[in-house]
N, C-alpha and C positions, 0 to 999 in steps of 0.2 A: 668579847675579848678583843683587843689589839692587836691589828696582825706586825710584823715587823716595819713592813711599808707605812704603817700607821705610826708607829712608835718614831720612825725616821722622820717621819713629814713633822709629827708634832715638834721634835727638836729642831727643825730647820728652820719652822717658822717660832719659834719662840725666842731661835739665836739671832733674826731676822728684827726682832722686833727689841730687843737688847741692844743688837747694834745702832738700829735706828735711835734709840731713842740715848741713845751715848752719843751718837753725833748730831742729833736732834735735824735728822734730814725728814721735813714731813712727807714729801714722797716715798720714800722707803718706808716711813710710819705707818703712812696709809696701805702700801700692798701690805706690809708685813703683815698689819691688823687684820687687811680684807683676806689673806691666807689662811692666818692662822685662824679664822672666823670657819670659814670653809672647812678646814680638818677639821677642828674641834665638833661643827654641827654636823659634820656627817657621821662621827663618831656618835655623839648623842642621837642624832636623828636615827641610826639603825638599830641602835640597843631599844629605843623606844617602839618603833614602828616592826617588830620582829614578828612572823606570822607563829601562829601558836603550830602543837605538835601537831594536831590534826592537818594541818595542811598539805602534809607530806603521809603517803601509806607505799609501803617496802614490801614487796612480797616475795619470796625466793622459793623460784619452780621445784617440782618434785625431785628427788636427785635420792639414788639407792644411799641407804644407810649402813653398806658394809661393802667394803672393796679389797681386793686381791694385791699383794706389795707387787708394784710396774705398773700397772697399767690404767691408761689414760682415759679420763674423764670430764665432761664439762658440765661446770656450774651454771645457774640463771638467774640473776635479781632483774626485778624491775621496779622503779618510782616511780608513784602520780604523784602530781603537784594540784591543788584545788582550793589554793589560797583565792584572798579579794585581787590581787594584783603583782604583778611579776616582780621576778628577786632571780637573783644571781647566787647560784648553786653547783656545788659540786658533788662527787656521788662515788664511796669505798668503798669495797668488801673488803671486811677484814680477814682475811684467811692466814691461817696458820703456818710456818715456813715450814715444819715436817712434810708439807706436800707441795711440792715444787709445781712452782708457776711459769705458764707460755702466755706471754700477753699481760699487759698493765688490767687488772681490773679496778682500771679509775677513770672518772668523767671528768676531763678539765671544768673550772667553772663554764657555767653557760646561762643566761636569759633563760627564765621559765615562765611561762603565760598557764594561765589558770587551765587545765586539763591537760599539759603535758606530761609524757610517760616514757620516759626512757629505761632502753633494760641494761645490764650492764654483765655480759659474757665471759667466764675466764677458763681458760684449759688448764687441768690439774694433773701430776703424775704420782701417787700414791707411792710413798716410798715409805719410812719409818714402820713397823708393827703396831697400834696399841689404838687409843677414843682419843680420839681428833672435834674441835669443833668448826664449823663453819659460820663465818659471820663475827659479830653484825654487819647490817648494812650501817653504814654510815655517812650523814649528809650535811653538808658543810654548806652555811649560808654567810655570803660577802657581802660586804657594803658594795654601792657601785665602782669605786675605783681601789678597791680592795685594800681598805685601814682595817678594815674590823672584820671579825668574823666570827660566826657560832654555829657547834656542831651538835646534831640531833644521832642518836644511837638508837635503833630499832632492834631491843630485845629481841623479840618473834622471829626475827628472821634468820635468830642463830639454828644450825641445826649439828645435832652429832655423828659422828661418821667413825666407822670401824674400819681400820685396816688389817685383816685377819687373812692368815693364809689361806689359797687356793680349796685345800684339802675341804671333803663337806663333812666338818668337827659339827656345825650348826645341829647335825639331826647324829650324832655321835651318839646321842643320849638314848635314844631310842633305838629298843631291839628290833631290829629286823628279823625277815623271812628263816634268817639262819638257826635262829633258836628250833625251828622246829623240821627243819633239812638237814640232812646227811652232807650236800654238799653246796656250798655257796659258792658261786660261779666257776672254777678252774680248783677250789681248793677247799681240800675233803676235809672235813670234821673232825672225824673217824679214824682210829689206828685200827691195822691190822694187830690181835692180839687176842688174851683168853677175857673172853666177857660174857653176857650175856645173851648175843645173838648170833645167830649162825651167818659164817661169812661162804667158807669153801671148806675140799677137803686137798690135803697136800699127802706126801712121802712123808714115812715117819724117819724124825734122827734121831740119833742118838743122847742128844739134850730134851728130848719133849717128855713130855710127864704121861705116865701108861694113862692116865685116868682119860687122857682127851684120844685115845686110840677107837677111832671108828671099826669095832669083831663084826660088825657084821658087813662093811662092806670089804675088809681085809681078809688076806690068805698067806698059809706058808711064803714067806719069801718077800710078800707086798704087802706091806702096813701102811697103812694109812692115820692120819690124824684128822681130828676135827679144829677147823680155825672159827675164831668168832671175833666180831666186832668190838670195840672196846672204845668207850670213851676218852677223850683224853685235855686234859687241862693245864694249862700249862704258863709258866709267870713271863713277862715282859720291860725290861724297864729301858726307857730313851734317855742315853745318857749325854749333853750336850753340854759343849764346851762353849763358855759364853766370854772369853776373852777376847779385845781386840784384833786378835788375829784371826778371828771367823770372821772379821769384817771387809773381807776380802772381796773383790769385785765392784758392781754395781750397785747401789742401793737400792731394796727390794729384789735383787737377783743374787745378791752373794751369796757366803758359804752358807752362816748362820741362818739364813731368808729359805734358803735350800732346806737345810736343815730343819728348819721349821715344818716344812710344806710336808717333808719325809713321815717326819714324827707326827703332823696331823693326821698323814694316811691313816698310819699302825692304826692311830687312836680309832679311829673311823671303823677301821676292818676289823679289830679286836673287840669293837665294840655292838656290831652284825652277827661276831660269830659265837658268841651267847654262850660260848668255855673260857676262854682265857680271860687273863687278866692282867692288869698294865698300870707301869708307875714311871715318875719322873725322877732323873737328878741333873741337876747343873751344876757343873764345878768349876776352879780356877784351879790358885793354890791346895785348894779345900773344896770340901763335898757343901755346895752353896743353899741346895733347896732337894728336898726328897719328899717326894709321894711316895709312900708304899704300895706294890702291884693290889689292886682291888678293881671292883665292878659296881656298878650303879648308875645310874643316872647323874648321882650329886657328884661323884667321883669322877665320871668322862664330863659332864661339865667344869670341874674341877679344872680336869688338865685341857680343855680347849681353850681358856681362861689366858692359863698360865703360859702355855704357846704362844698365844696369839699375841702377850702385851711381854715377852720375852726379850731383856733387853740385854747391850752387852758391859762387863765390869771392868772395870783396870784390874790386872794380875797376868801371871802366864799361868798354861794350863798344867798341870802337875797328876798325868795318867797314876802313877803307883798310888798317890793317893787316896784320888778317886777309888781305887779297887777296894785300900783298905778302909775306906767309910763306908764301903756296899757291901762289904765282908761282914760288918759288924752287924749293918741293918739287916740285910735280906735274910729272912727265914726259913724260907723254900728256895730250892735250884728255880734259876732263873735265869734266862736269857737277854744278857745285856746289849742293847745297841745303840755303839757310840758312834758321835759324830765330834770328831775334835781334827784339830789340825797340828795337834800335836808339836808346838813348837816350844813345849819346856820339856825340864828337864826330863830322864826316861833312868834313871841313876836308883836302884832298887826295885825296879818291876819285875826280875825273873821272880825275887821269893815274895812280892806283892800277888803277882800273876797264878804263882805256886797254891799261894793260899787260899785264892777266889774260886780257883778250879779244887780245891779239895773240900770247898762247901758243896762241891753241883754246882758252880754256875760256871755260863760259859758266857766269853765277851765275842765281838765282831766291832768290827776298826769302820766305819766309813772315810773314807777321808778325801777331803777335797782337794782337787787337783788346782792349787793356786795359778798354775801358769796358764791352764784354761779358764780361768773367768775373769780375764780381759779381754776387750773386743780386739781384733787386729787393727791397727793404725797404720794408716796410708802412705807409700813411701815417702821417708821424710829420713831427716840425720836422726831421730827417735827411733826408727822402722830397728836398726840394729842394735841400739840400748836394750829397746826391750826382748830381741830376739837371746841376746846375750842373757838378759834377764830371765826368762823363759828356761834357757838350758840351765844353771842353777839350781833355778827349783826343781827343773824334774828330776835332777841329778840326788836333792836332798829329798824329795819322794819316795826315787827309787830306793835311796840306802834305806828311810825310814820304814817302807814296806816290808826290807827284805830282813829286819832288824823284828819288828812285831812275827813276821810270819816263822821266825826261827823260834820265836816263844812260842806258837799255834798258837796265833792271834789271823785267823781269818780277816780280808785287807779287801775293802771294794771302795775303790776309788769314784771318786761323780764330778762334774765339770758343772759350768755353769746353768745347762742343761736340766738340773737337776738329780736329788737321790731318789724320785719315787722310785720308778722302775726298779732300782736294784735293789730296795728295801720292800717292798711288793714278792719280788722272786724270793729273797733270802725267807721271810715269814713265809712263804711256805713253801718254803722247804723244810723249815723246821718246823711247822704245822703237820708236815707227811711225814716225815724222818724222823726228826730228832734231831739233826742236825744241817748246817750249810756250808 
């Protein structure tokens, strides 16, 4: 192909060669002709003389095939060059803008002599959720005073790349240890209740039923009960709000990134504990996507899937609604946990709210703390916009919290920081209770 500097020279000497020959100056004829001689044959002479593909071999070092949204990692290509004779080349990676680049990864042209190998380094910061590809390499061959040019694409060297949350959804699928323990790390399996194995004995009340009354280790006055172990199962569903307004923060560290990492846990720890079971919904306006609470392999691979490439949609997010699409589906009590940031409207959620809680199920609000997940900025005339900004939000936080919590809408706020930790405690506490 013609590079533009080609395309130019060719016009200059053919406007060169026009004029001459309108004013019939043979000096001017002559360079014009011995110019425009010169582009034109270097033009042909390189489309002719072009080394084939083998000349060139790309190879792009090992690099992990799944990365965590923020953090920073470096790529490696390298070219050998093993043509009959040197050529003037330049050398791309094509990388995808979802992952933000430190550093040009490109070679200006340069002379290549037969066994040369240059690699070419580029720093990456994993931001976006979802399958990323990296590559090709690609390599651009010049004529010597750069008219022409042709570029060579090395398939092979593309490779694919997962940007999936922190949480390890990866081994989700498989039941661990917990299926056949009482307790998996800090958190019991097991309710206290009437089942089929012997827990303790306690005080008899007055609600207990005669038949669990221990006569022989009771007397006049001291009744005693017998307690027993009882399994217990119970439904989970992560309700996320996928509207622009979770896209608060940093990329890879905002609300929804959060939100994500939270909901991979559940998945992960509900997935160990070999009773419960776990479903998704995202909504806006409306109930957008819904899994039904279930177990298996194909099911927690299901929602690691759907986490992981979780993306966000134009609308605002609309809670009453939400309630009454989960009203209709869920069939069993169920313990909802949302993550939304709640910024539409809230305008019929008492008898939305009313209704959810008289199927059995019960919600919990996470909600992100917008004013925390921006970095502080350095004194500057901003330093006070955003401090002003800052107080705002906490201000609409505040009302919002105290606004859910008048419905009994239990309210745990999380910062940039992240929701594990307080979606970690909340699950079990309602893994031990019943409630949080």
């Amino acid at each position: 192909m013609i590079a533009p500097r080609g395309y130019l020279a060719v016009a200059a000497t053919t406007a060169a060669l026009l004029v001459s020959a309108y004013t019939l100056e043979l000096l001017l004829l002559l360079a014009s002709t011995i110019a425009f001689a010169l582009v034109a044959g270097e033009i042909l002479l390189f489309h002719r003389t072009l080394p084939d593909a083998a000349s060139f071999a790309a190879v792009r070092e090992e690099w992990p095939s799944a990365l965590s949204p923020g953090t920073d990692s470096f790529t490696e290509s390298s070219v050998l060059f093993s043509g009959p004779a040197p050529v003037l080349a330049s050398v791309q990676d094509l990388l995808p803008d979802a992952l933000a680049r430190e550093g040009a990864p490109v070679l200006p042209p340069r002379w290549w002599t037969p066994g040369t190998r240059r690699r070419l380094r580029s720093r990456l910061r994993s931001g976006a959720r979802g399958s990323h590809v990296l590559g090709p390499v690609a390599v651009t061959l010049w004529s010597p005073r750069r008219l022409a040019w042709e570029q060579r694409m090395f398939s092979d060297t593309r490779q694919p790349v997962q940007v999936i949350p922190p949480a390890p959804i990866s081994r989700a699928h498989r039941i661990g240890p917990a299926l056949f323990t009482r307790v998996q790390g800090r958190l019991a399996l097991r309710h206290r209740g009437f089942g089929s194995e012997f827990r303790s004995l306690r005080l008899y009340q007055s609600d207990d039923d005669l038949r669990h009354v221990a006569w022989r280790r009771s007397r006049p006055g001291q009744w005693y009960v017998r307690e027993f172990e009882q399994e217990s199962r119970q439904d989970f569903v992560l309700a996320i709000d996928v509207t622009p307004a979770m896209l608060v923060g940093v990329p890879g560290t905002n609300a929804l990134d959060r939100a994500v990492e939270a909901a991979s846990l559940v998945t992960a720890v509900v997935a160990r504990s070999g009773e419960d079971r776990v479903g998704l919904a995202t909504g806006t306006e409306q109930l957008r996507q819904f899994l039904r609470p279930s177990r298996g392999s194909r099911h927690f691979r299901l929602l690691a899937e759907n986490l992981a490439y979780l993306r966000s949609e134009e609308g605002s997010f609309e809670l009453p609604a939400l309630l009454e699409g989960l009203t209709r589906r869920l069939r069993t009590n169920s313990h909802v946990l949302l993550f939304s940031s709640l910024r539409g409207s809230l305008d019929g959620l008492h008898l939305a709210h009313a209704r959810f809680r008289h199927r059995g199920h019960h919600l919990y609000a996470f909600l992100p703390q917008e004013a925390a997940f921006y970095p502080d900025v350095a004194p500057s005339a901003g330093a006070k916009a955003l401090a002003w900004a800052r107080a705002e939000e906490q201000d609409r936080a505040a009302r919002l919290q105290s606004e859910l919590r008048a419905e009994g809408i239990p309210v745990f706020p999380y910062d940039r920081r992240g929701a594990s930790g307080r979606v970690l405690e909340t699950y079990t506490q309602l893994r031990a209770w019943g409630f949080a």
